[in-house]
C-alpha positions, 0 to 999 in steps of 0.5 A: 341918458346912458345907452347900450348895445344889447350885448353890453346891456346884458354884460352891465345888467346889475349897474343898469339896474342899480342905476335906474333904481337909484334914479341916477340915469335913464338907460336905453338899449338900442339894437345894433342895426341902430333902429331906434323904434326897436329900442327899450327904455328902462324904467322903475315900477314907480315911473311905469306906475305914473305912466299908467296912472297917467294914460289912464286919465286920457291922451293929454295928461298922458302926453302932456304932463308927465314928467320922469326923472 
C-alpha cells in the first residue's frame, strides 16, 4: 500500500492513478495532521462496484467476504 501526503498525491495523480487502474497498488492519501479517519483510499469503478454490490446484500457479506486487490 502506497500512501501520500495530499500535497504529493496531487504532484503524483497521473502514476496514482495508472496504478490503482492497473491494480498494481492500493493508494491512500492521508491528511498532514495524520488523522487517519480523514483519509481517502483510491479505488477502481470495479472495486467500488463490488463494495456496493456487496453492501447491498447486507452487513456481513459486506464486512465479512469481500476481498480487494
Amino acid at each position: 500500500m502506497k500512501r501520500y501526503s495530499p500535497t504529493a498525491a496531487q504532484q503524483a495523480l497521473m502514476e496514482i492513478l495508472a496504478e490503482v487502474r492497473d491494480g498494481q497498488e492500493t493508494v491512500v492519501v492521508t491528511p498532514m495532521d495524520g488523522h487517519e479517519t480523514d483519509s481517502i483510499v483510491f479505488i477502481t469503478k470495479q472495486d467500488w462496484d463490488v463494495l456496493q454490490a456487496a453492501k447491498a446484500q447486507g452487513p456481513e457479506t459486506y464486512l465479512g467476504e469481500v476481498g480487494l486487490g
